[in-house]
N, C-alpha and C positions, 0 to 999 in steps of 0.2 A: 504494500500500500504506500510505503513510502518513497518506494522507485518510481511507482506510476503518477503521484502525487509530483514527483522533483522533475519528469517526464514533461506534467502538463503544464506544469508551470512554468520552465523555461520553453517549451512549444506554443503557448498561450501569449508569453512576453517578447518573444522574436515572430510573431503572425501579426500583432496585436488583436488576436480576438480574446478579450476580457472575460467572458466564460468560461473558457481554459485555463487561464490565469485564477479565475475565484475556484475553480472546481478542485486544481494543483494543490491550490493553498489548503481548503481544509481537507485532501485527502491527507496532504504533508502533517497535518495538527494532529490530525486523527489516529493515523498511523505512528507518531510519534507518543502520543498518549500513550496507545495500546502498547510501543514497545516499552515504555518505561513500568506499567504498567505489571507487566510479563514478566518484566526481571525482576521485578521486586518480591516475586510470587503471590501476588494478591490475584483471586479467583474472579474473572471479568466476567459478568453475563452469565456464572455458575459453572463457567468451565474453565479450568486452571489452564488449559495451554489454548492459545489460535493456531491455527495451521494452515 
């Protein structure tokens, strides 16, 4: 999530289409959440690991 996030976001900001750019960013937020998340061992959504 975080490749595909860093992906649309610099694809979003060298096209300029802004969609891709908002879309990048909070996959990027998201997936960084989730990774910090994961390593702390805290149980997200009732399941200890994403895959």
């Amino acid at each position: 999530m975080i490749i595909l996030g860093l992906i649309l976001l610099v694809v979003g900001f060298f096209t300029g289409i802004s969609i891709l750019t908002t879309i990048g960013v909070i996959l990027l937020v998201v997936g960084v959440i989730l990774a910090i998340l994961g390593a702390t061992g805290r149980a997200i959504g009732g399941r200890a690991h994403w895959y």
